[in-house]
N, C-alpha and C positions, 0 to 999 in steps of 0.2 A: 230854768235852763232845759230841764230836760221836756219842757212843753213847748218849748220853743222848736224842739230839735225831732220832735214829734208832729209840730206842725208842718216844718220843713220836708220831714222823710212821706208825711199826708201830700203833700204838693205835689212833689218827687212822683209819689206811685200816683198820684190824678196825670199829671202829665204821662207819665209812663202809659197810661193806661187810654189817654187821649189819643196819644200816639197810636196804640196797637191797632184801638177802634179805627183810627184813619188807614193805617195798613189794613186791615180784611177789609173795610171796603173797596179800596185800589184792588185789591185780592180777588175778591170776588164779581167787582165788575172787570177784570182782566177777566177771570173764568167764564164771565158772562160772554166778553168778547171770542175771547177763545171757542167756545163750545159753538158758536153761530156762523162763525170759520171752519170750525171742525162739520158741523151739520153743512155747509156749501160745498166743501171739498169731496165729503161722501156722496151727497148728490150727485156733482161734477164726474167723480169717478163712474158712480151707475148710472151714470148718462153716456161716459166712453165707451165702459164695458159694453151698455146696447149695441153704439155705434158699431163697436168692433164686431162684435157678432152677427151684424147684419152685414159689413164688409165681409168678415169671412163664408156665410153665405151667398153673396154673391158671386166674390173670387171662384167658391165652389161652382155655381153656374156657369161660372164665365168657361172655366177648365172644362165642362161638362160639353158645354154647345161648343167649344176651341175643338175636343174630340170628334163629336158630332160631325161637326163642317169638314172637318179631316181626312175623315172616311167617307163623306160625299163625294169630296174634291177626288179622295183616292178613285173611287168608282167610278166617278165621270171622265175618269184621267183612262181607266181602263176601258169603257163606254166608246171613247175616242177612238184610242188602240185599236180596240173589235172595228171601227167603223172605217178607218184609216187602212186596216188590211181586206176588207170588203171592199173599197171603194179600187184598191189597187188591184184586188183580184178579178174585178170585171173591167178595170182598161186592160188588163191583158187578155181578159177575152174579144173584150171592145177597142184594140188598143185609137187613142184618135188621129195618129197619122194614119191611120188606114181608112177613117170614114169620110164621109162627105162633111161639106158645112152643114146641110140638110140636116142630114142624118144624126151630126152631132149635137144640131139642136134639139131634138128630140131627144134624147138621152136621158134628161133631169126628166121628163114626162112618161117616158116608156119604161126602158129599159133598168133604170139607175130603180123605177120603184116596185117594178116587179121580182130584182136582184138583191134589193136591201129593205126593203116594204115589210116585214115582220120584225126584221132585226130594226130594224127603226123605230117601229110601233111600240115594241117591249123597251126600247131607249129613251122614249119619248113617256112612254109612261112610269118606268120606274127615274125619271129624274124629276116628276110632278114631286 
């Protein structure tokens, strides 16, 4: 009997022990699976984080040349201004109901580049 009950409790712990074998390997090919999920994911991420850091230096660009152009615009906005009370200040020396048609066609030739002829030069060059 009691070899009986010895060969039983041997079965017992063979199965028992069948079994566990078959669990760590499930176990460890999950870990397997796992860790090559886990290594894509980390990739993935330091493949965002480039991305992201290369958008955020761009953004920075973009904010950089957005200022830039700003202050162009501002200047050429002022450029205008200056050119605008130039141009007004010589029809009231020139007003054009006072000149002939002649006369007023000569103006862009003569008069307009002798009156505005530097201020224009320095306009034209600092907008290059």
């Amino acid at each position: 009997m009691e070899l009986s009950e010895a060969s039983a409790e041997l079965r017992k712990s063979r199965a028992e022990l069948e079994r566990q074998d078959l669990e760590i390997a499930q176990l460890r090919a999950e870990n397997g699976r796992l860790s090559e999920d886990n290594r894509c994911v980390t990739s993935s991420l330091n493949s965002q984080t480039n991305e992201m850091d290369q958008l955020e230096a761009l953004v920075d660009k973009l904010q950089e040349d957005k200022q830039k152009l700003s202050a162009r615009c501002n200047k050429l906005i002022s450029h205008g201004e200056c050119l605008t009370i130039l141009i007004q200040s010589s029809f009231r020396v020139y007003p054009p109901e006072r000149l002939s048609h002649e006369l007023w066609s000569l103006i862009p030739v003569g008069i307009f580049q002798r009156a505005i002829g530097l201020t224009l030069k320095s306009f034209i060059t600092e907008i290059k």
